[in-house]
C-alpha positions in Angstrom: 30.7 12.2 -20.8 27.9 13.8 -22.5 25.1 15.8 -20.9 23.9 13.7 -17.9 20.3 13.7 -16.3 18.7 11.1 -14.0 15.4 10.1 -12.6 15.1 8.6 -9.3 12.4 6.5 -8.7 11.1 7.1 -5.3 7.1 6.6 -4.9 6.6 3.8 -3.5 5.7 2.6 0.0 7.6 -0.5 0.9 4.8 -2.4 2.3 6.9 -5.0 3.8 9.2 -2.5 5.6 6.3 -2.6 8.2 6.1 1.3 8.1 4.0 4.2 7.4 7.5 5.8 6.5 8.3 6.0 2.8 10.5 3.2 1.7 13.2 5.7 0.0 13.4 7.3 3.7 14.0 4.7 6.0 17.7 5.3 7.6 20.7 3.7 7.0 24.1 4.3 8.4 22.5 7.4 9.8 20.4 9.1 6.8 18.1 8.0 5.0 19.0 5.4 1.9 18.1 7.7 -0.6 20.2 10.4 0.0 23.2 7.7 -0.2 22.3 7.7 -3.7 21.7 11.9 -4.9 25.0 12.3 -3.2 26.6 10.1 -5.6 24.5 11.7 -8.4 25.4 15.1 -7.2 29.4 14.1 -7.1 29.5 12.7 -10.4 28.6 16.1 -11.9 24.9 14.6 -12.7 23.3 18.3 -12.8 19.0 17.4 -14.2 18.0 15.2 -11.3 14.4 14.6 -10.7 12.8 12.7 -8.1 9.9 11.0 -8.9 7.6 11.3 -6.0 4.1 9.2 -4.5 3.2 7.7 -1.4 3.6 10.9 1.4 4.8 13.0 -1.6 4.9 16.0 1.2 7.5 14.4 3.2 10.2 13.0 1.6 9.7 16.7 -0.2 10.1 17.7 3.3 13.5 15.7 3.8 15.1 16.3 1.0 14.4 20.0 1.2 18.3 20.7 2.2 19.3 19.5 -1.5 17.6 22.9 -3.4 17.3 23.5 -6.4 19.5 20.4 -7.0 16.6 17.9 -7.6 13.0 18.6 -8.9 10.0 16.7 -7.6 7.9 15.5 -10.1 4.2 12.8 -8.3 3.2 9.4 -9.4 -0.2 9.8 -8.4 -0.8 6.4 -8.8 1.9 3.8 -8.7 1.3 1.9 -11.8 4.8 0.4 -12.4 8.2 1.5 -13.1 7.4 2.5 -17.2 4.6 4.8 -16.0 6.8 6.4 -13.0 9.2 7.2 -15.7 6.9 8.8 -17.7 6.0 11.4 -15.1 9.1 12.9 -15.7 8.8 13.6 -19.2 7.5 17.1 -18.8 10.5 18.6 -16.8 13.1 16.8 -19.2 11.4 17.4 -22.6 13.9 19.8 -23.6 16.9 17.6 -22.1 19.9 16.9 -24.9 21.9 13.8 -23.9 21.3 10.7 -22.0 19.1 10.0 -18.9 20.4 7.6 -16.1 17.4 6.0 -14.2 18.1 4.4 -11.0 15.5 3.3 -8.1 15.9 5.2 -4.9 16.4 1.9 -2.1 19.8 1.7 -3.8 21.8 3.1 -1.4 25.3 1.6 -1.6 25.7 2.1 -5.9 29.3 3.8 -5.9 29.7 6.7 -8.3 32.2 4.4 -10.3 29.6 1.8 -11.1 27.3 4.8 -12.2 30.1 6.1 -14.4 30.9 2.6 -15.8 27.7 2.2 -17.0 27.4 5.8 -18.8 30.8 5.4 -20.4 29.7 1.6 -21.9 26.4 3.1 -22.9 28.1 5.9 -24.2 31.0 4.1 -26.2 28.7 1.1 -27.5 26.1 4.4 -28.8 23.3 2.3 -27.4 19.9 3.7 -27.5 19.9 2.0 -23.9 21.9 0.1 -21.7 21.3 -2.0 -18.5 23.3 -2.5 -15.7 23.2 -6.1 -14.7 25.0 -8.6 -12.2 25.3 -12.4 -11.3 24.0 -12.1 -7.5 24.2 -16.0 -5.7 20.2 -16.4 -6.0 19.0 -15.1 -8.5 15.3 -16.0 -7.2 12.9 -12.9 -8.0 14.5 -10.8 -10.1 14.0 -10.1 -13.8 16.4 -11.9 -15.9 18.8 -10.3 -18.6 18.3 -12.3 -21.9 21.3 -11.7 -24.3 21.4 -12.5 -27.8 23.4 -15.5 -28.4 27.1 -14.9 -27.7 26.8 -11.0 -28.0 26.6 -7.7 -25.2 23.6 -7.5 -26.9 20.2 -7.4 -25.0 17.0 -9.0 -26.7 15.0 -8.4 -24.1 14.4 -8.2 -20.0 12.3 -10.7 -18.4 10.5 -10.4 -14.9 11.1 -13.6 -12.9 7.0 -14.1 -12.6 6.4 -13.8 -16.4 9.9 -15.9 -17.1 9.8 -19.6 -18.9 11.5 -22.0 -16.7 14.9 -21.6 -19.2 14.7 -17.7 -19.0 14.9 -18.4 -14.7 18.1 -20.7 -15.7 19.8 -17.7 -16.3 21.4 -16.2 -13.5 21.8 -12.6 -14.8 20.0 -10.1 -13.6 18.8 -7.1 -14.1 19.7 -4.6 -11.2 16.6 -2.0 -12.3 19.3 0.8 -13.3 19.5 2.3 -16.6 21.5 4.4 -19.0 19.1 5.7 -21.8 19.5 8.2 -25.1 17.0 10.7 -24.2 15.8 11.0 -28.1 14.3 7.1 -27.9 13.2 6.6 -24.1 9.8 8.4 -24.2 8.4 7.6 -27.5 9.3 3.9 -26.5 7.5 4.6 -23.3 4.5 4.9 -24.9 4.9 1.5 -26.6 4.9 -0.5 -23.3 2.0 -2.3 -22.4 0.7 -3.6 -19.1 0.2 -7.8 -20.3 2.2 -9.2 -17.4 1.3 -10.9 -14.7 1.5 -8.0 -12.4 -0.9 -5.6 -14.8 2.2 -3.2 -14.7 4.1 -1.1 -17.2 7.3 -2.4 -17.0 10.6 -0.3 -17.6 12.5 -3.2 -18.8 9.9 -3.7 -21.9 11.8 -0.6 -23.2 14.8 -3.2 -23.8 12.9 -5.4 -26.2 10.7 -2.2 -28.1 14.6 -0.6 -28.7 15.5 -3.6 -30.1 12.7 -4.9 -31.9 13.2 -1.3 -34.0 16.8 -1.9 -34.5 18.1 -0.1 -32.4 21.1 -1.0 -29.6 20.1 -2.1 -26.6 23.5 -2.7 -24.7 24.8 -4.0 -21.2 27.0 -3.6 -18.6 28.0 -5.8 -16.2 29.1 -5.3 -12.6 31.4 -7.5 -10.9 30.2 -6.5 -7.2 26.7 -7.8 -7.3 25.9 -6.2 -3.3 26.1 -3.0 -4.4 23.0 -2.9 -6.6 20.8 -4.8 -4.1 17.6 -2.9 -3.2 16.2 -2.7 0.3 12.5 -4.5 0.0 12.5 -5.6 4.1 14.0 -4.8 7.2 16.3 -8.0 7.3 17.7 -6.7 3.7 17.9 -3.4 5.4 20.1 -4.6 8.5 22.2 -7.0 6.1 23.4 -4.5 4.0 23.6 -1.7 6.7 26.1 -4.5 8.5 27.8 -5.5 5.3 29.2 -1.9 4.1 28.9 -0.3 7.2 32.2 -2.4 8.2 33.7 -1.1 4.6 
């Protein structure tokens, strides 16, 4: 594989976990979900990992003190979607040569496998970005994965509340984990705009921007559609925690 970096999303609060704690912290299986994830990161040789930091910024720097100089921090002052969180990061990665994996940080049970999957597709289709995406049994809520006709191609990524009733017909979705070519993903950054129905800049516009200037946009999807499921409650929380802590 080429140079790898990634960028962990990780400001958020998690309103509906019904805590002051940081979403990313909460525990499960005995440490908090987001270290699942670095460890993975960390094991699959990933060496530029920056954590992208908001709500108690001070503490989850506090936690995840033990990793060093392994991550760097860098604050989403204001949470203004998932485009502008990865845009904090440009700074710190400006001078990065190869491609940037960006992954949200309630993932916790993403096996290093999937993560490689993804980078070796992205890699051997020499996309300009590629999505990892799955066929979960409700597809309810999530953004959908909108292919060109009969292709691996992606036209674009639509969120579930901006969707036409035939975009929520299909049932793949997009898991919010990416594989990008660092020379493409901040210029198209600044391309997104906020026109949605949640006044947000959106990560996945990045899909339809690479594609509208002809470049690849690529996919890859996995057949285990529990491992990219994000934590959003404390019910998804305790599922999951029972589901692969049995494994």
């Amino acid at each position: 594989m080429k140079n790898l970096a990634a960028v962990v999303l990780a400001a958020g609060k998690g309103t509906r976990m019904k805590s002051d704690l940081p979403k990313v912290l909460h525990p499960i299986l005995g440490r908090p979900m987001i270290n699942h994830l670095l460890d993975n990161l960390i094991a699959i040789n990933i060496k530029k990992i920056v954590v992208v930091i908001g709500y108690k910024a001070d503490l989850v720097r506090a936690e995840l003190s033990s990793y060093g100089e392994k991550i760097k921090f860098v604050l989403q002052s204001e949470q203004l979607g998932t485009g502008h969180a990865v845009m904090m990061a440009e700074d710190i990665l400006s001078d990065f040569d190869g491609d940037i994996v960006v992954l949200a940080g309630d993932v916790p049970f993403l096996t290093q496998s999937t993560i490689t999957k993804l980078v070796d597709v992205h890699q051997d289709e020499k996309a300009a970005a590629t999505v990892l995406s799955a066929v979960p049994p409700d597809a309810t809520g999530y953004g959908r994965v909108i292919r060109q006709p009969g292709t691996d191609i992606v036209d674009c990524i639509v969120e579930h509340k901006d969707a036409t009733e035939e975009q929520r017909a299909v049932n793949e979705i997009n898991s919010g984990i990416f594989c990008f070519d660092n020379r493409y993903l901040f210029d198209s950054l600044r391309k997104i705009k906020s026109d949605n129905a949640q006044k947000e800049f959106y990560l996945t516009d990045i899909m339809a921007i690479l594609s509208q200037s002809g470049l690849k946009a690529a996919v890859y999807k996995t057949p285990n559609a529990d491992e990219v499921l994000g934590i959003n409650s404390l019910e998804q929380m305790a599922d999951l925690e029972a589901r692969f802590g049995s494994k």
